[in-house]
Steps between C-alpha positions, in 0.01 A plus 500: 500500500682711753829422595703540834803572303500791224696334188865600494686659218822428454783773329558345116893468524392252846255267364407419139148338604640210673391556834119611397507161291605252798256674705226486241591119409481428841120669565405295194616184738345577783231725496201342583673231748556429868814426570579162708889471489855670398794376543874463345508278306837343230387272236738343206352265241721273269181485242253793553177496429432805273169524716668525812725753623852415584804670693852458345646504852352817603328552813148634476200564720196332363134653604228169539209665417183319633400360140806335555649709216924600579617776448857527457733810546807463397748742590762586189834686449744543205813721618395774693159503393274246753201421679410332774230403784681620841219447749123425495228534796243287493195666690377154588181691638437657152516148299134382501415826296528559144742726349387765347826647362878589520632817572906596534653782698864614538606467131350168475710390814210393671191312296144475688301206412160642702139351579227749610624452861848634441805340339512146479872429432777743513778485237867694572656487107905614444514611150752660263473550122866529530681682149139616397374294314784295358445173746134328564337565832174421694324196606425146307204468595341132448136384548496148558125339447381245768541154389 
């Protein structure tokens, strides 16, 4: 498949395979889909279901996928190592086609969730592996199955 964005390579003493790994956990997710909502989103759960995803009082942006699958991204940081979702752009007239792939440009600052039309949703990610790589970095990413 040809790709809008050519895949990034990151220096070894920046990224450890992190930042590849959210992007490829998040293709697996969504590739395939339409997308019909994101949105911030907290949740805390007293009892979690191990089937369901839950947020321990961090703020995430979920992706409802139009299976009615969630997709969770949930931004992470451990001293001065972090990530986190800054800004998205939904392309609102981009949703009723199916993506076909995610790209990243700018040192994985910016991830490209794309349709055959152009990109669907625009993603603007802060990162740091901080003290390489002595602290955990990149995304939680949680797929939460309709129900």
């Amino acid at each position: 498949m040809n790709t809008p964005y050519p895949t990034e390579t990151l220096d070894h003493n920046d990224d450890d395979g992190t930042m590849p790994e959210n992007v490829a956990t998040l293709s697996e997710a969504v590739v395939g889909h339409r997308i019909v909502n994101v949105e911030k989103d907290t949740r805390v759960r007293q009892n979690p279901d191990p089937d369901k995803f839950y947020w321990n009082g961090n703020t995430g942006t979920v992706i409802t996928l139009d299976n009615g699958v969630r997709v969770g991204l949930i931004g992470t940081g451990d001293c001065c190592a972090y990530t986190e979702l800054e800004t998205f752009l939904l392309h609102a007239d981009k949703i009723d086609h199916i993506i076909t792939g995610i790209g990243t440009t700018d040192g994985y600052t910016k991830w490209h969730i794309f349709a055959d039309m152009g990109d669907v949703l625009e993603l603007t990610v802060g990162w740091s592996c901080g003290n390489p790589f002595y602290y955990g970095y990149g995304f939680e990413i949680v797929v939460e199955d309709a129900s």
